[in-house]
VOPAGU-2260 file (C-alpha; in pm, 1 decimal, decimal comma):
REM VOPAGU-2260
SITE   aa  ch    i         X         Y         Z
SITE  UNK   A    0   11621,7   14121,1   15254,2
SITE  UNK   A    1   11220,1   14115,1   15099,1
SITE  UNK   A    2   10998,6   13928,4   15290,0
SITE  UNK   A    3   10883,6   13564,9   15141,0
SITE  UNK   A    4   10603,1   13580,5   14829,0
SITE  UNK   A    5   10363,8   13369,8   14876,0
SITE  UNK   A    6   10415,4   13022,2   14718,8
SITE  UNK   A    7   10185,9   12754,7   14544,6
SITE  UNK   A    8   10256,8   12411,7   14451,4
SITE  UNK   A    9   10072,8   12297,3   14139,7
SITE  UNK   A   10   10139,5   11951,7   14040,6
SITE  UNK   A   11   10218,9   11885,4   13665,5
SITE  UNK   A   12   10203,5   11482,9   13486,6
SITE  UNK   A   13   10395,6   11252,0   13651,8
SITE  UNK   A   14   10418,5   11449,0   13967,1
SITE  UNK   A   15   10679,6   11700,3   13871,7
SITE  UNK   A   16   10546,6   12000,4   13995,6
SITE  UNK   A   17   10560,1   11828,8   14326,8
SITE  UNK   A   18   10955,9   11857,7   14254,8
SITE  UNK   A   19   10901,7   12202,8   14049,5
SITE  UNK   A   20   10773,9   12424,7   14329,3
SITE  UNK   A   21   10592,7   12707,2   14188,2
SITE  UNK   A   22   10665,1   13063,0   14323,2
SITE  UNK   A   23   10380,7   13345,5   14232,4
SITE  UNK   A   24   10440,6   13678,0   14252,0
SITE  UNK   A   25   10259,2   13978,0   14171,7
SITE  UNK   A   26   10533,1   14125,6   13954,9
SITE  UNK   A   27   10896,0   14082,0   13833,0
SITE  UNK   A   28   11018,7   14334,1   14071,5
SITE  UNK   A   29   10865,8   14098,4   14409,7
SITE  UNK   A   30   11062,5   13815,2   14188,5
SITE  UNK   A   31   11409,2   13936,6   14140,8
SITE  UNK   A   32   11395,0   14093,6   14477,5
SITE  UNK   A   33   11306,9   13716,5   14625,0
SITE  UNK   A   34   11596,0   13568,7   14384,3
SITE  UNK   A   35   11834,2   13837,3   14502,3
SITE  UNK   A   36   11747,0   13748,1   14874,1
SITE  UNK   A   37   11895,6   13387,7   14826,2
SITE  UNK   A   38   12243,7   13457,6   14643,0
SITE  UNK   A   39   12302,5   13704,5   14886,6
SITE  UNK   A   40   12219,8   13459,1   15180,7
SITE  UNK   A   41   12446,2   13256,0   14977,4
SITE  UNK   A   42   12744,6   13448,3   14933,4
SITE  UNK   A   43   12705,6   13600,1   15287,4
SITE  UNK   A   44   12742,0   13235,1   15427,6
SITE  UNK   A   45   12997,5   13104,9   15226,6
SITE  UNK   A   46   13184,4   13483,3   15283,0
SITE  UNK   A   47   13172,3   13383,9   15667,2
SITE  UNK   A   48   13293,0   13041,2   15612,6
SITE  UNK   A   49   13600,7   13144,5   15415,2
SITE  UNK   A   50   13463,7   12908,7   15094,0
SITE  UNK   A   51   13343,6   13103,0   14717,2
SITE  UNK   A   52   12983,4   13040,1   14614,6
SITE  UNK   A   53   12974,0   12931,8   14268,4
SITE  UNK   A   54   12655,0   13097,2   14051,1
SITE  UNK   A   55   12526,0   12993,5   13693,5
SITE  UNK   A   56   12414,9   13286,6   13530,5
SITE  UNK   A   57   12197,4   13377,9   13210,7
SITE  UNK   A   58   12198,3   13670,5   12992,6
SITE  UNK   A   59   11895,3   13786,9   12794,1
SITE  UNK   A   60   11580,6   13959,4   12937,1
SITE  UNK   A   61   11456,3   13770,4   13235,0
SITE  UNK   A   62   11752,0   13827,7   13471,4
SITE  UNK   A   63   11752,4   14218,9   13409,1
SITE  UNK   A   64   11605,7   14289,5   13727,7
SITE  UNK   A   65   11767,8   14058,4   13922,2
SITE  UNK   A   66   12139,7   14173,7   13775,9
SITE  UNK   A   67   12024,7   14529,7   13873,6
SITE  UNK   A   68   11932,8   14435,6   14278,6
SITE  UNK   A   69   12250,2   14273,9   14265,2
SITE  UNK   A   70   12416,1   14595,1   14181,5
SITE  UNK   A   71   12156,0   14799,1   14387,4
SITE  UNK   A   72   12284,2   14558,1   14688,4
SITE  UNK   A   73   12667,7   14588,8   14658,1
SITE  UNK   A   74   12627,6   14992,8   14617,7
SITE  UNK   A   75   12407,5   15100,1   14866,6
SITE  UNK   A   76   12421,3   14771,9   15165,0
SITE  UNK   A   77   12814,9   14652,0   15078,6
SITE  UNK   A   78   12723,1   14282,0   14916,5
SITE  UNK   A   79   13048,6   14175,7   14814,9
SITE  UNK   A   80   13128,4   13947,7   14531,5
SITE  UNK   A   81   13457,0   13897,5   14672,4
SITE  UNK   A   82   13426,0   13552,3   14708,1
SITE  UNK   A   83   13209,9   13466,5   14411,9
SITE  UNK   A   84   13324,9   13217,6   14141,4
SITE  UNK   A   85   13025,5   13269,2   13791,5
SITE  UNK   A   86   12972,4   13057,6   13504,0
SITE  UNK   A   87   12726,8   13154,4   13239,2
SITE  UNK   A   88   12555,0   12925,2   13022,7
SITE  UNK   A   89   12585,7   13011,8   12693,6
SITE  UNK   A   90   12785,9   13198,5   12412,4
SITE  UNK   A   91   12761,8   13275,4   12094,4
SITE  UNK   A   92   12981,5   13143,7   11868,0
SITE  UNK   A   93   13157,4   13387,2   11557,0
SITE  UNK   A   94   13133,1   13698,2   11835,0
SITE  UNK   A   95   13486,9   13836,7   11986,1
SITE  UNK   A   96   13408,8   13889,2   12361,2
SITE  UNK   A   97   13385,2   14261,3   12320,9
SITE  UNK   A   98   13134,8   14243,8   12099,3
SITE  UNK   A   99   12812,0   14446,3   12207,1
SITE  UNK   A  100   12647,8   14131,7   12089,0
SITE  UNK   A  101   12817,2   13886,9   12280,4
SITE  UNK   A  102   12692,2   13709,8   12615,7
SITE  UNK   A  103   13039,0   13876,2   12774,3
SITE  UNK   A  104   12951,9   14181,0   12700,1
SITE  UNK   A  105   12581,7   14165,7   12797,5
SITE  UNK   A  106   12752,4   14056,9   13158,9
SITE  UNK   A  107   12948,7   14301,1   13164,6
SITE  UNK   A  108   12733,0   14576,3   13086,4
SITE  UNK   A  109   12454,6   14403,1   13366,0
SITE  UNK   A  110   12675,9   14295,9   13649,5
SITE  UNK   A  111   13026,7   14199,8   13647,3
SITE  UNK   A  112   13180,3   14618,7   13551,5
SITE  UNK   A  113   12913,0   14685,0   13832,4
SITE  UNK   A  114   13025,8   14478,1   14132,6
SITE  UNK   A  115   13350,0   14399,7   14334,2
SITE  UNK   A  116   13359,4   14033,7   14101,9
SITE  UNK   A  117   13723,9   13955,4   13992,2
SITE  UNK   A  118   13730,7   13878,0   13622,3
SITE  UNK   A  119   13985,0   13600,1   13655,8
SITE  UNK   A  120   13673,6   13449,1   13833,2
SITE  UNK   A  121   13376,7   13500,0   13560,8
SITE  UNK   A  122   13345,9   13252,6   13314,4
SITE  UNK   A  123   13181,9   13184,1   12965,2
SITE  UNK   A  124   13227,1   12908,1   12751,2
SITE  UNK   A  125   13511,4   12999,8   12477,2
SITE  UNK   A  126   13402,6   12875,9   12120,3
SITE  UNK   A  127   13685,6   12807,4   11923,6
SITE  UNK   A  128   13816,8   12619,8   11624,5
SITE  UNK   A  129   13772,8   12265,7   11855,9
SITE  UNK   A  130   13484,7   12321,9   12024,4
SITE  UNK   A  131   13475,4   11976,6   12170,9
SITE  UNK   A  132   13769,0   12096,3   12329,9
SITE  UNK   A  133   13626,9   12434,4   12431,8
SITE  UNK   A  134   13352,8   12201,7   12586,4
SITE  UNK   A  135   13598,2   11967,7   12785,6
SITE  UNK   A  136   13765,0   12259,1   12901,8
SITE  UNK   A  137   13440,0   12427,0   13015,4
SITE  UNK   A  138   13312,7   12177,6   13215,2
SITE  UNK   A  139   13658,5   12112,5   13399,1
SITE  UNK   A  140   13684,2   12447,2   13506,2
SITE  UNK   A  141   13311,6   12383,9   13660,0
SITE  UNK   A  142   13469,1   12060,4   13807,9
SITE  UNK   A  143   13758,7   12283,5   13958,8
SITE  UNK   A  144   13521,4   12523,9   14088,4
SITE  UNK   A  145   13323,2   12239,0   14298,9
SITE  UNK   A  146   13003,8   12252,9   14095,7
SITE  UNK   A  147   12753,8   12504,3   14048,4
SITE  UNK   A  148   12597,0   12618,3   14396,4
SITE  UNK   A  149   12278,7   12837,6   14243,2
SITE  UNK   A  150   12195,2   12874,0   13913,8
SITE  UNK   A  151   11949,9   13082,3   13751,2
SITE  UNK   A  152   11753,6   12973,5   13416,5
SITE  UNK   A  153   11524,7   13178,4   13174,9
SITE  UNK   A  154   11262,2   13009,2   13027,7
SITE  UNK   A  155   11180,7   13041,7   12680,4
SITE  UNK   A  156   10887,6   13084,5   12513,0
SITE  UNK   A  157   10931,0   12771,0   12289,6
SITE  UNK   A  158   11046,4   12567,1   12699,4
SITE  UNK   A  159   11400,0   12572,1   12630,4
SITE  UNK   A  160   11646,9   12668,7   12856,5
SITE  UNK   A  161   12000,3   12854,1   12765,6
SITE  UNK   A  162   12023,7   12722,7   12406,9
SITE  UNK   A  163   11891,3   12369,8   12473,4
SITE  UNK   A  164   11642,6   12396,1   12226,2
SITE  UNK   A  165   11338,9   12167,7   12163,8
SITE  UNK   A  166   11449,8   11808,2   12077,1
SITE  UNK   A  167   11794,8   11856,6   12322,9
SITE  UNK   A  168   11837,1   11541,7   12561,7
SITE  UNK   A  169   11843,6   11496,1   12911,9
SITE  UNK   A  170   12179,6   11358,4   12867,5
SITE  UNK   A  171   12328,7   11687,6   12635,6
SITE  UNK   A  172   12627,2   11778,6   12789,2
SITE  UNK   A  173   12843,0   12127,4   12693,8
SITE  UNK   A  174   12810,4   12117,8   12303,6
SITE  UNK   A  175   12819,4   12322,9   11992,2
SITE  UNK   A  176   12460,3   12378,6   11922,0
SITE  UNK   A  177   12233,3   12549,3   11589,6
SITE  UNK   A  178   12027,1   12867,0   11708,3
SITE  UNK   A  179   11642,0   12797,3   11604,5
SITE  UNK   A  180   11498,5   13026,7   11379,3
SITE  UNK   A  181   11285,3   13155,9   11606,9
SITE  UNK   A  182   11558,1   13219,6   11895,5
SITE  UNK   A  183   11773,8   13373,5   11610,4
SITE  UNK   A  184   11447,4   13597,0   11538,6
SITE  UNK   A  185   11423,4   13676,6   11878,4
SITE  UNK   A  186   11745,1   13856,1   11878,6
SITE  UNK   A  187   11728,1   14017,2   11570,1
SITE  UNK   A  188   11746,3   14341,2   11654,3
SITE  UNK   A  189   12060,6   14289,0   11818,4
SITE  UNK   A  190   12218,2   14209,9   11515,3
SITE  UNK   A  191   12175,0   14440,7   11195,6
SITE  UNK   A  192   12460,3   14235,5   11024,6
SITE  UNK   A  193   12293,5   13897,5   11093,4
SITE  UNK   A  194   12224,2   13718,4   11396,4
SITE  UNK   A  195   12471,1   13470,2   11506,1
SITE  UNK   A  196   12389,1   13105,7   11407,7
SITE  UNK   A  197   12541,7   12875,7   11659,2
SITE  UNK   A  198   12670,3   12905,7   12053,3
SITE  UNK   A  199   12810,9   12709,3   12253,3
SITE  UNK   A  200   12597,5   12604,4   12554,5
SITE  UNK   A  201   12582,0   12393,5   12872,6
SITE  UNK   A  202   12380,8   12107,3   12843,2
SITE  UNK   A  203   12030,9   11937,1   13029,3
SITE  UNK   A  204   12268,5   11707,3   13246,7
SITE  UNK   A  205   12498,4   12008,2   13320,3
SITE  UNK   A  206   12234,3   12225,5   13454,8
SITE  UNK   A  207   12040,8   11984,4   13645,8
SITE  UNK   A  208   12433,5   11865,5   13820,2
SITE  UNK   A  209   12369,3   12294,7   13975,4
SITE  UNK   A  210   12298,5   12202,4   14340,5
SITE  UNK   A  211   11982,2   12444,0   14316,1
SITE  UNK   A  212   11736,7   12547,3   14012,4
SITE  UNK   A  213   11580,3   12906,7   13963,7
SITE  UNK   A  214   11389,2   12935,0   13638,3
SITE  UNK   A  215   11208,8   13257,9   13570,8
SITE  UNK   A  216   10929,4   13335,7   13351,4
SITE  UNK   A  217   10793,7   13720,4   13343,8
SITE  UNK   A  218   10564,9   13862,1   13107,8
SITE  UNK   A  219   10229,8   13793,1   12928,5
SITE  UNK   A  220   10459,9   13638,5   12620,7
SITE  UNK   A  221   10587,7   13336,5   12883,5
SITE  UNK   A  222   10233,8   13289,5   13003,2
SITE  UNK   A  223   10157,2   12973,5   12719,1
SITE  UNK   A  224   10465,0   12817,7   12793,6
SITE  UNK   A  225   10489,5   12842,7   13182,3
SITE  UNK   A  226   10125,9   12670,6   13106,7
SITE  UNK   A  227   10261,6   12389,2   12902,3
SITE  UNK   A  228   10567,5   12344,7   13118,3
SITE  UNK   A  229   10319,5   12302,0   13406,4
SITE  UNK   A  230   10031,8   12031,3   13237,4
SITE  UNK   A  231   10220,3   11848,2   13007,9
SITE  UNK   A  232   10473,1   11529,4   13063,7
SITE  UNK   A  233   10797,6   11563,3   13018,8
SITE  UNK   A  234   10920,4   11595,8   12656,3
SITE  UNK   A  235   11237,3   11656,0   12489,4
SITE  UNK   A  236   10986,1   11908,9   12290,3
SITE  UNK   A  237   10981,3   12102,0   12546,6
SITE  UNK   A  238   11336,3   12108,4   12708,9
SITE  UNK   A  239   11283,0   12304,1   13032,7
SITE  UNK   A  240   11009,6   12020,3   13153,5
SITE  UNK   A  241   11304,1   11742,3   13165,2
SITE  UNK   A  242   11406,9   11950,6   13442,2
SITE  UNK   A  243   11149,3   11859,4   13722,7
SITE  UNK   A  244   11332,7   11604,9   13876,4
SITE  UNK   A  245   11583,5   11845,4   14057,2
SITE  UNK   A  246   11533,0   11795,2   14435,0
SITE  UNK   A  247   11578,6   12202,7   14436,7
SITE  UNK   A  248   11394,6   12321,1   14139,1
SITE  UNK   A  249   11176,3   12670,2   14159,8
SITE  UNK   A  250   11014,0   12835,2   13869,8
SITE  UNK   A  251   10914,5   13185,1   13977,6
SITE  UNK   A  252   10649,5   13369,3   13734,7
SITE  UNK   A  253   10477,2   13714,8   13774,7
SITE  UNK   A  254   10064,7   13731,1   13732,2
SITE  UNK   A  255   10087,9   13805,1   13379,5
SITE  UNK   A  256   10300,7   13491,4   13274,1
SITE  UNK   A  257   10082,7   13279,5   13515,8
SITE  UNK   A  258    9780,6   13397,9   13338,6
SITE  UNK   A  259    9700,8   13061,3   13196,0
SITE  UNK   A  260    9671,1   12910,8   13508,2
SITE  UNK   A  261    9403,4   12815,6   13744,7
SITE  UNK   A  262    9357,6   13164,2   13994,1
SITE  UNK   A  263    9604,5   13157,1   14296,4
């Protein structure tokens, strides 16, 4: 395992950076490395104890690195995912699950075809024609699990965390949910036929029932809103700050998306 980075508390309005410890690193690699050190103290505990640990996971860019120490890990020093139990946040909705485009196949491609993870134990939330139902359903299997152990969160650059966009509650629950333009922008590219319009997504009150809170900002492009998230009071405008309550919250950034912040 990496040795600790050093860590800085900076307290936000209302005292929730007291709750949201912040973790600066030098760069993303230090990061993932540190993020990779705690699931697999996880999973080697709960591996020893005969119990599964139970991750929430994000796709996108942020958890790149940390999906490929994972892998790294399990070839080279024998992590096992044996006893590992995943739920990701999000999915797009209109996408079959072997679509390139789709969260399922983003995991697959990053982790689970990678790693000794059963399939009948990785989970995404199934958008169908009653997604109120697919929602239900979703969260039971959570409840069935025991809960979400350690989950990992991406911020994005307008604060909003797996498609809880600005203006989602603190009481959203697992809904169907519109893409904003600008998140549907983002992931152009991905899409030459049209970005998907709506997903399916766990909600503020799901993610803050995880047990413990990673959320990871790299790059010079996070830098104004890992800024915001850490001056401003909490606001449904910016969804990530509702979030600082968590007794085990962390938000790890690299120098260049702490560059709007008062010098380490």
């Amino acid at each position: 395992m990496s040795s600790s980075p050093e860590v800085q508390d900076e307290a936000g309005p209302d005292g929730v950076g007291h709750e949201r410890r912040l973790r600066r690193v030098p760069d993303v690699a230090q990061a993932t490395a540190a993020l990779a050190d705690q699931v697999e103290a996880l999973l080697r505990r709960r591996a020893a104890e005969g119990r599964r640990a139970v991750l929430g996971l994000p796709t996108g860019r942020t958890p790149a690195g940390f999906y490929a120490e994972l892998v790294r890990r399990h070839r080279e020093e024998g992590l096992s995912f044996a006893h590992v139990t995943t739920f990701n946040l999000d999915e797009y909705v209109g996408l079959a699950p072997q679509h390139p485009g789709s969260f399922q196949s983003a995991m697959q491609r990053a982790l689970f075809a990678h790693v000794d993870l059963d399939p009948a134990n990785t989970h995404l939330p199934r958008p169908r024609a009653s997604y109120a139902a697919a929602a239900a359903e979703y969260e039971a299997r959570i409840r069935d699990a025991g809960g979400i152990d350690w989950m990992l969160l991406g911020l994005g650059t307008h604060g909003h965390v797996a498609i809880n966009e600005p203006g989602a509650a603190l009481d959203s629950r697992t809904r169907l949910v519109e893409l904003a333009a600008s998140t549907r922008a983002a992931v152009a590219a991905d899409f030459p036929r049209g970005a998907p319009t709506h997903g399916l997504t766990l909600g503020l009150a799901n993610v803050l029932e995880a047990r413990a809170l990673r959320l990871a900002a790299f790059g010079a492009g996070k830098a104004a809103v890992v800024a915001r998230l850490l001056r401003e009071a909490p606001s449904t405008d910016l969804p990530a700050s509702l979030l600082g309550a968590h007794p085990d919250l962390e938000l790890w950034v690299d120098a260049a998306a702490a560059a709007d912040l008062a010098p380490a």
